[in-house]
PyMOL commands that place a pseudoatom at each C-alpha (Angstrom):
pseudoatom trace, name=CA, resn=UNK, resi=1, chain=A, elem=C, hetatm=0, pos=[53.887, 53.934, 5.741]
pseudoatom trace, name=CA, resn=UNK, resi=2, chain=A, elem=C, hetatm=0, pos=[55.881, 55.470, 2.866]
pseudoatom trace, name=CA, resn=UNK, resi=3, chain=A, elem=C, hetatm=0, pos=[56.258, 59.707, 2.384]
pseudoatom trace, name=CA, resn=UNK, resi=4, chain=A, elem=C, hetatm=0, pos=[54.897, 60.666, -0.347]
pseudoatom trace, name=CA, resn=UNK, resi=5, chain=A, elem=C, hetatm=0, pos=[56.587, 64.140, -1.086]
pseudoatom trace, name=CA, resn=UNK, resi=6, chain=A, elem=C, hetatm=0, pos=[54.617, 66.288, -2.977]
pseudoatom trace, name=CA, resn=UNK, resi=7, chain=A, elem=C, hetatm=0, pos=[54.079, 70.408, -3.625]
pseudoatom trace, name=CA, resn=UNK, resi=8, chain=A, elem=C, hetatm=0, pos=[52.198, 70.875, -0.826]
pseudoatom trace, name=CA, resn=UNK, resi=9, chain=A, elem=C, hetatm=0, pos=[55.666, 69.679, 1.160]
pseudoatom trace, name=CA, resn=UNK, resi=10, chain=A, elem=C, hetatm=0, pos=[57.496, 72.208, -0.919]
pseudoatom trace, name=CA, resn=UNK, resi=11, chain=A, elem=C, hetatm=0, pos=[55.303, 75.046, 0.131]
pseudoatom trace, name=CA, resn=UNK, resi=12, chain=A, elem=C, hetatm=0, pos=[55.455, 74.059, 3.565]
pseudoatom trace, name=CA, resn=UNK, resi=13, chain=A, elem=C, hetatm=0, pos=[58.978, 73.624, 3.855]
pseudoatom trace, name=CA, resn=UNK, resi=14, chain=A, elem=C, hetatm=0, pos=[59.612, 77.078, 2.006]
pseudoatom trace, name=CA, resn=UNK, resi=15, chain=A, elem=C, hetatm=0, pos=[57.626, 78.810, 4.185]
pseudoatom trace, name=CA, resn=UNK, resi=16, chain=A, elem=C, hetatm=0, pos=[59.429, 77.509, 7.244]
pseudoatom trace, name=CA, resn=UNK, resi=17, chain=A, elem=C, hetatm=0, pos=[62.700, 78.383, 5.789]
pseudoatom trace, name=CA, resn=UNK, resi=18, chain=A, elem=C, hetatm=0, pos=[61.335, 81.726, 4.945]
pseudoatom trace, name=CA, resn=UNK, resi=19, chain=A, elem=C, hetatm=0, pos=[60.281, 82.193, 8.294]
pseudoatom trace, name=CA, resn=UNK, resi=20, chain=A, elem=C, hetatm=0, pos=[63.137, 80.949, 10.163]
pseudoatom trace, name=CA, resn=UNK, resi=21, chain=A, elem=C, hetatm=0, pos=[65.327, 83.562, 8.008]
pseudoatom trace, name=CA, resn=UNK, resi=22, chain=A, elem=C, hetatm=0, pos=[63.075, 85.990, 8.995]
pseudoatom trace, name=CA, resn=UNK, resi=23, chain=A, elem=C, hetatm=0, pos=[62.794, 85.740, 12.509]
pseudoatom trace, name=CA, resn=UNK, resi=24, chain=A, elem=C, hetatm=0, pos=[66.510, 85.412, 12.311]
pseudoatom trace, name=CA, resn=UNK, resi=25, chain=A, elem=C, hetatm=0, pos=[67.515, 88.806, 10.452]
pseudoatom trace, name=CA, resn=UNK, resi=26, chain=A, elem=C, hetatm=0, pos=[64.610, 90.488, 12.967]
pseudoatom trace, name=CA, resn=UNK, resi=27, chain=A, elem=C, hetatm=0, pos=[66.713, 89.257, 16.549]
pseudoatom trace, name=CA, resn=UNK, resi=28, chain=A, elem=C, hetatm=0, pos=[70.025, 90.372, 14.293]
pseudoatom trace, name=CA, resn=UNK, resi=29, chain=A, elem=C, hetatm=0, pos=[68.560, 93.661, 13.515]
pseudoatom trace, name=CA, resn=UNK, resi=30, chain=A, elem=C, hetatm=0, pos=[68.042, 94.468, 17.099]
pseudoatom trace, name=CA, resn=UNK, resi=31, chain=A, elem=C, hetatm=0, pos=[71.540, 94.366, 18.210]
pseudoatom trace, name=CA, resn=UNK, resi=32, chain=A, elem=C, hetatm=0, pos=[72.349, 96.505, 15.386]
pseudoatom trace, name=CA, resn=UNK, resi=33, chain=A, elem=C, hetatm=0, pos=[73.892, 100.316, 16.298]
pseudoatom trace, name=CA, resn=UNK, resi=34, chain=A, elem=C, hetatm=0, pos=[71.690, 103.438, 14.743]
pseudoatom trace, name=CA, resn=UNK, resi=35, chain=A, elem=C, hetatm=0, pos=[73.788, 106.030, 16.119]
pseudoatom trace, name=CA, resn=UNK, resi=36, chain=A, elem=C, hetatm=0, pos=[73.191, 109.343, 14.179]
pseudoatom trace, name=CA, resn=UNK, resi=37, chain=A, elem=C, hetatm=0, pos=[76.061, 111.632, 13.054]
pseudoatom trace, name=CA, resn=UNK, resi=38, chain=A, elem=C, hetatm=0, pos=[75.919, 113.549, 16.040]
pseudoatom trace, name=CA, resn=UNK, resi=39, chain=A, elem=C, hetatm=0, pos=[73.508, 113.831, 19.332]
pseudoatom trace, name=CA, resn=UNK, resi=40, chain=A, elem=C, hetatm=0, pos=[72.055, 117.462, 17.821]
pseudoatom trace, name=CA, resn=UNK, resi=41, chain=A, elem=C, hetatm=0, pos=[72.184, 116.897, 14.241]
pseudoatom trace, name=CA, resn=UNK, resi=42, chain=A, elem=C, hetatm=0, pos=[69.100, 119.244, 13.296]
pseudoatom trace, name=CA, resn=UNK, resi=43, chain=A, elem=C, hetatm=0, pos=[70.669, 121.457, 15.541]
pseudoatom trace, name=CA, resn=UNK, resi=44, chain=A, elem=C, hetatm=0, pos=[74.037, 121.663, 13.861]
pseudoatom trace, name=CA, resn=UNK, resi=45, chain=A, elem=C, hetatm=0, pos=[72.610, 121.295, 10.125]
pseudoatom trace, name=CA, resn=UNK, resi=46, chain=A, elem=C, hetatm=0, pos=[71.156, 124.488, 10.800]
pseudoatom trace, name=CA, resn=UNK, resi=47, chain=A, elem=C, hetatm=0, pos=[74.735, 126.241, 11.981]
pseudoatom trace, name=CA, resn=UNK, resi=48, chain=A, elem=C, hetatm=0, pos=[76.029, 124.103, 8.631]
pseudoatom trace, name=CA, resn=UNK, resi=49, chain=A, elem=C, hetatm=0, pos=[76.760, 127.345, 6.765]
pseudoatom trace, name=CA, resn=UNK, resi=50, chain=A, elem=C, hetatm=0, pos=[79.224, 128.628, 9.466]
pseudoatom trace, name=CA, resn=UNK, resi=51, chain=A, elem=C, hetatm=0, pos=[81.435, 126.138, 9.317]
pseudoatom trace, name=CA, resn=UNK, resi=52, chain=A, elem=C, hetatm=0, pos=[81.469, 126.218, 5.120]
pseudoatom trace, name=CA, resn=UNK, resi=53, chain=A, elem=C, hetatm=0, pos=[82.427, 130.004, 6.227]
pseudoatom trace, name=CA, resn=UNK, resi=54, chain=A, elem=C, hetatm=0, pos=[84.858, 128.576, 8.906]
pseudoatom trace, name=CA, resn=UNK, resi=55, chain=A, elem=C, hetatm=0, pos=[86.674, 125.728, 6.258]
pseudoatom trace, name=CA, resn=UNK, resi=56, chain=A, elem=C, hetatm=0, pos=[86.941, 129.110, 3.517]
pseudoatom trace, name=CA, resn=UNK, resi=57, chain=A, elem=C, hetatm=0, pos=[88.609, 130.830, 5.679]
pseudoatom trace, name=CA, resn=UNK, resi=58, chain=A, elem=C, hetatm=0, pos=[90.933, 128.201, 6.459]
pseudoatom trace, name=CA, resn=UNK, resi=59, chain=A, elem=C, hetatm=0, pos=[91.714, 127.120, 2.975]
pseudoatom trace, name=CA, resn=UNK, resi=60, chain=A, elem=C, hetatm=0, pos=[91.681, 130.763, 1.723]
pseudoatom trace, name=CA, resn=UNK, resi=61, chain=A, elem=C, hetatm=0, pos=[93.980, 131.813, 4.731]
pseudoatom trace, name=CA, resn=UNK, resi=62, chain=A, elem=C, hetatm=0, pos=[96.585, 129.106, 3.565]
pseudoatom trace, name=CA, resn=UNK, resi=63, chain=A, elem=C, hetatm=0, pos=[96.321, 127.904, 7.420]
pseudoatom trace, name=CA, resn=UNK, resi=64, chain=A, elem=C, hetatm=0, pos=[95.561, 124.609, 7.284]
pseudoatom trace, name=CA, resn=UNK, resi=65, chain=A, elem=C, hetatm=0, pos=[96.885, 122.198, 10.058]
pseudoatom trace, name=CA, resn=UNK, resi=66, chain=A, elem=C, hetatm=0, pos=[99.429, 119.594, 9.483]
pseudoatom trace, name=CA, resn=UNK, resi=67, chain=A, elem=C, hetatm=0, pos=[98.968, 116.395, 10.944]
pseudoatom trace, name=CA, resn=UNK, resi=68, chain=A, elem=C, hetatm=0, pos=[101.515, 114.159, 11.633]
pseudoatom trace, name=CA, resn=UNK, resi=69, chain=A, elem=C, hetatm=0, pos=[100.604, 110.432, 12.530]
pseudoatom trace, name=CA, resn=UNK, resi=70, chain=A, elem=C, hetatm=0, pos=[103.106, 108.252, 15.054]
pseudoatom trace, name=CA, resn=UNK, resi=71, chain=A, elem=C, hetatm=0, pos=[103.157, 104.855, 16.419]
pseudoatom trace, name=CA, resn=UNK, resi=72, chain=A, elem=C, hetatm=0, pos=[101.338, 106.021, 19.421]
pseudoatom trace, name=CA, resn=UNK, resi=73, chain=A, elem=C, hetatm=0, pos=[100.459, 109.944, 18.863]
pseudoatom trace, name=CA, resn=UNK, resi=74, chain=A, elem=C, hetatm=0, pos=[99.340, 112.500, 16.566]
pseudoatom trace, name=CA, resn=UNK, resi=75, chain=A, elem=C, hetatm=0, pos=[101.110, 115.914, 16.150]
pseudoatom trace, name=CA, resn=UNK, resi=76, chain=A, elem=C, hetatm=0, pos=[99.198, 119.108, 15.160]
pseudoatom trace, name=CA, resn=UNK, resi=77, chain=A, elem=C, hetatm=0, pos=[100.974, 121.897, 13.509]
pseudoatom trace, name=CA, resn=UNK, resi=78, chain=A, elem=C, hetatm=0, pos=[99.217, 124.708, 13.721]
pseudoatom trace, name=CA, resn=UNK, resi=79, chain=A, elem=C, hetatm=0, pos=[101.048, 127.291, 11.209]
pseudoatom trace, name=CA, resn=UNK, resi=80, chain=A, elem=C, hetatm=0, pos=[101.383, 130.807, 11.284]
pseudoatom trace, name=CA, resn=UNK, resi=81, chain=A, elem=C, hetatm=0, pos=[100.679, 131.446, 15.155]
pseudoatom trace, name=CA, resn=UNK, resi=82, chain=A, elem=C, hetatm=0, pos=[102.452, 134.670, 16.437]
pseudoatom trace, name=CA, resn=UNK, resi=83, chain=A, elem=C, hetatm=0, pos=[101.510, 133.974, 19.853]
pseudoatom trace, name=CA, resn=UNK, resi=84, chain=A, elem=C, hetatm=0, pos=[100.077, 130.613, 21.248]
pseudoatom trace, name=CA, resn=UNK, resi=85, chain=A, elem=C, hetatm=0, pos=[98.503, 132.410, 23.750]
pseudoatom trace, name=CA, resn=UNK, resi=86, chain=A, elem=C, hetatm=0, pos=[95.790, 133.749, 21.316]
pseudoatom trace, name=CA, resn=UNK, resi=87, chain=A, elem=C, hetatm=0, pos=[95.016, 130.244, 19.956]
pseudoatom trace, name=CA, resn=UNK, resi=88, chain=A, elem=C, hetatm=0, pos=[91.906, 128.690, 21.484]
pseudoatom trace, name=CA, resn=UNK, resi=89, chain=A, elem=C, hetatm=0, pos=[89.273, 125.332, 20.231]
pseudoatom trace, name=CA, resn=UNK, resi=90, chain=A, elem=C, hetatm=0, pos=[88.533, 122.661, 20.286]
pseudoatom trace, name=CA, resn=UNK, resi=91, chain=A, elem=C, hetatm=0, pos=[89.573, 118.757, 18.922]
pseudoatom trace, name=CA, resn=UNK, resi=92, chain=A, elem=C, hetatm=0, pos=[87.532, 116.110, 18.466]
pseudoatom trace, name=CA, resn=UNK, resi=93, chain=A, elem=C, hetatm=0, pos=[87.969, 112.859, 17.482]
pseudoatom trace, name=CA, resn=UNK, resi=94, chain=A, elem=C, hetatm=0, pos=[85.080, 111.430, 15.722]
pseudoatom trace, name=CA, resn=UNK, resi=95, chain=A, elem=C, hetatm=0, pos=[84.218, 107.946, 15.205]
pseudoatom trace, name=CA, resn=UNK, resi=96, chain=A, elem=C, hetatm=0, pos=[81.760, 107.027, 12.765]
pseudoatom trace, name=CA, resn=UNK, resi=97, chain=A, elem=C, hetatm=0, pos=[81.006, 104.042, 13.422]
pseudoatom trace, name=CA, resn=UNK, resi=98, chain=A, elem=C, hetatm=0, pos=[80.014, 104.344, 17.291]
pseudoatom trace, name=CA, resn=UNK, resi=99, chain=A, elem=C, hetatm=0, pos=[79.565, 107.996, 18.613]
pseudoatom trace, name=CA, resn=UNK, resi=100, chain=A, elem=C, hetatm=0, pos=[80.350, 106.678, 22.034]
pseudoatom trace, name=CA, resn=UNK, resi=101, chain=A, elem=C, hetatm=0, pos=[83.927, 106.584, 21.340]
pseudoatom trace, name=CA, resn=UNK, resi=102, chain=A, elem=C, hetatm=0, pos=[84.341, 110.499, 20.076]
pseudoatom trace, name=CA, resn=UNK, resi=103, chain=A, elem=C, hetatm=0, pos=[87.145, 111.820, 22.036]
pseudoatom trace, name=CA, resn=UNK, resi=104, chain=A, elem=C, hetatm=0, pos=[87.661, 115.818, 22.813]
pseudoatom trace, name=CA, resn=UNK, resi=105, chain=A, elem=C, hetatm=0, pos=[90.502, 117.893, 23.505]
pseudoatom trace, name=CA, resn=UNK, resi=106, chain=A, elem=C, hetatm=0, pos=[90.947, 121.351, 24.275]
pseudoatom trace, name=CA, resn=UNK, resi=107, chain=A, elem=C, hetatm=0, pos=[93.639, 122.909, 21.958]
pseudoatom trace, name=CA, resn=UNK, resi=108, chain=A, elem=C, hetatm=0, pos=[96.963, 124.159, 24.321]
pseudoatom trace, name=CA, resn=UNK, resi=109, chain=A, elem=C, hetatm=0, pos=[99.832, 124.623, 22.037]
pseudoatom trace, name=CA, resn=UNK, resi=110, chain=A, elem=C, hetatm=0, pos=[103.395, 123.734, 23.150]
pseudoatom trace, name=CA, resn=UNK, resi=111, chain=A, elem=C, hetatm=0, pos=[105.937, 126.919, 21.954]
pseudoatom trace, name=CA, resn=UNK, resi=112, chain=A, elem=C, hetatm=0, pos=[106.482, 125.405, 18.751]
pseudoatom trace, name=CA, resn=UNK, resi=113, chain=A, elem=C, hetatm=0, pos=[102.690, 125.582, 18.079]
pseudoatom trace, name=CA, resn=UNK, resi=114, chain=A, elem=C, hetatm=0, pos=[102.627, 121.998, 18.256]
pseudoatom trace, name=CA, resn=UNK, resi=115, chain=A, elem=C, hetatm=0, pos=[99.907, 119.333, 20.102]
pseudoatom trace, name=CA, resn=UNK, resi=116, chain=A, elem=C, hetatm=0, pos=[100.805, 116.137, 20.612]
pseudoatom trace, name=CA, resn=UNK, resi=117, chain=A, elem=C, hetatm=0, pos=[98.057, 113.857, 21.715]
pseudoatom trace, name=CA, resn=UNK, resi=118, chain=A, elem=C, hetatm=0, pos=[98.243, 110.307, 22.721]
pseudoatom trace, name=CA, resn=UNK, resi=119, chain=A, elem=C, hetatm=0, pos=[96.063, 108.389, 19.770]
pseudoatom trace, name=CA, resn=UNK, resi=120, chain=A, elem=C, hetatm=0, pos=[97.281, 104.514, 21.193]
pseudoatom trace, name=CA, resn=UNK, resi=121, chain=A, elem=C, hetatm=0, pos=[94.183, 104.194, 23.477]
pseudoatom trace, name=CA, resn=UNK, resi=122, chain=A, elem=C, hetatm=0, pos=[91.857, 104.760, 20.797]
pseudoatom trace, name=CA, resn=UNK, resi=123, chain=A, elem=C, hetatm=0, pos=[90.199, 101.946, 18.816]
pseudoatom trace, name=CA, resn=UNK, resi=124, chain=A, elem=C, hetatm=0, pos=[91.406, 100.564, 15.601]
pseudoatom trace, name=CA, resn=UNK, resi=125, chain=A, elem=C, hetatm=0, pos=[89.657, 101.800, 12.445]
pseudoatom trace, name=CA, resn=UNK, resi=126, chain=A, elem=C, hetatm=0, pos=[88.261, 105.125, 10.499]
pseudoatom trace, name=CA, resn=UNK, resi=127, chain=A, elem=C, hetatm=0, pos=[88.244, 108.782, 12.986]
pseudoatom trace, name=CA, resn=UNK, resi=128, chain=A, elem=C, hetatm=0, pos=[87.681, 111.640, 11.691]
pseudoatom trace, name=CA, resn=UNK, resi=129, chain=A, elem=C, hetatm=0, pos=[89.760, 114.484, 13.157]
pseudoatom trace, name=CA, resn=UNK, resi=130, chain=A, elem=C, hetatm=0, pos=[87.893, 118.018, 13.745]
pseudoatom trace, name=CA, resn=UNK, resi=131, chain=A, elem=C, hetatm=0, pos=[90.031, 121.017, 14.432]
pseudoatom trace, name=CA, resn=UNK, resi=132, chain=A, elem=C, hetatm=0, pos=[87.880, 124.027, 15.542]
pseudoatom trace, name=CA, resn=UNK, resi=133, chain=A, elem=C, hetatm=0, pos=[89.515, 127.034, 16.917]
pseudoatom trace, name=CA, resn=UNK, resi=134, chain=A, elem=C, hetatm=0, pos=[89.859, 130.931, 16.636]
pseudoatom trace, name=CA, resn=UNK, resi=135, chain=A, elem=C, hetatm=0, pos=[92.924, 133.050, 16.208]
pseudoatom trace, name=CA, resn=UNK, resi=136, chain=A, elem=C, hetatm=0, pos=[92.158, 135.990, 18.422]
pseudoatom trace, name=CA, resn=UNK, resi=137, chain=A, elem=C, hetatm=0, pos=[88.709, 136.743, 17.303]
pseudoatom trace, name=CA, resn=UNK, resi=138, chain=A, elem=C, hetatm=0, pos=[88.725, 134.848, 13.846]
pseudoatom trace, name=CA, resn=UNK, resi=139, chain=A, elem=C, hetatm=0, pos=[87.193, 131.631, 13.271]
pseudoatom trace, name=CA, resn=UNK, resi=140, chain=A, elem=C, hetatm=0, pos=[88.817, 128.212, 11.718]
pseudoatom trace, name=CA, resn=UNK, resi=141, chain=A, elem=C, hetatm=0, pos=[87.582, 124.835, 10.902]
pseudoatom trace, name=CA, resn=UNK, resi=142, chain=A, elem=C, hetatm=0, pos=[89.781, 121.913, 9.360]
pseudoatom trace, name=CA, resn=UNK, resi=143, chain=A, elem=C, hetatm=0, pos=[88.753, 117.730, 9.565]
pseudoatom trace, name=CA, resn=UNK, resi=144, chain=A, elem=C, hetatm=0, pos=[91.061, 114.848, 8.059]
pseudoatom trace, name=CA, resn=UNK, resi=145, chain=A, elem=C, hetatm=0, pos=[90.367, 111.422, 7.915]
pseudoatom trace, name=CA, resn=UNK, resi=146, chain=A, elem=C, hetatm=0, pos=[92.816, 109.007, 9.929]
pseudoatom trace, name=CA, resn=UNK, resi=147, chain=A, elem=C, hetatm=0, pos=[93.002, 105.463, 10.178]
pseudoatom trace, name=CA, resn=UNK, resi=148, chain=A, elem=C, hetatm=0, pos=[94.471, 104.065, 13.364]
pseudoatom trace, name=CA, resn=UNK, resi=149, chain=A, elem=C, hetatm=0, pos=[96.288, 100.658, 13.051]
pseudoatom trace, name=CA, resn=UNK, resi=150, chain=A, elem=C, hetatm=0, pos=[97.845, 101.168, 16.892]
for i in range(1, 150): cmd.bond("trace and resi %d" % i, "trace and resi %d" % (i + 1))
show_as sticks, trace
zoom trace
């Protein structure tokens, strides 16, 4: 017996292929992260407006932290601290990609108003770096993009 091909083959075979691709991209899907910005992002949107009143005061205040990137670490200069004493926050690293990674520090300042912090553990790829942290009773924000290539 000879096969005859014909439409009716065509549509058959299409609809195979389309389903095969199908099923495929639904398994891939799964395995797929969804990971929202942040664990209370409703929560936070709603305090949004403090920190544009936080990153003001920063730029505005001509404090802005300086950031400098090493093999292995990153240095934070905090400028114009009297006393390191009165300097209190927070730093986060933030990964994008995969919230499971974010990394948190408390800020402690060394007597040059200086924290180093060890960056060669983290993954390769995009952070974002959060700085949040008062002066004595006044309130500062800054965030910087950094690629690690450790």
């Amino acid at each position: 017996m000879k096969f005859k091909y014909n439409w009716g083959w065509g549509v058959f075979v299409f609809f195979i292929i389309f389903f095969t691709f199908l099923g495929g991209f639904i398994v891939f899907s799964s395995f797929v992260r969804t990971d929202l910005v942040e664990k209370d992002y409703y929560e936070n949107e709603l305090k949004y407006q403090d920190q544009i009143d936080k990153m003001t005061r920063t730029k505005e205040a001509g404090v802005t932290p300086e950031l400098i990137k090493g093999a292995a670490t990153i240095a934070i200069k905090f400028p114009n601290v009297q006393n390191i004493l009165d300097v209190t926050g927070k730093i986060h690293f933030y990964r994008p990609s995969n919230a499971s990674h974010d990394r948190f520090y408390d800020i402690v300042l060394n007597e040059n108003s200086f924290q180093t912090i060890e960056i060669s553990r983290l993954q390769k790829g995009l952070w974002i770096l959060k700085l949040d942290w008062k002066v004595k009773d006044i309130s500062y924000y800054y965030e910087e993009e950094i690629l690690i290539n450790n």
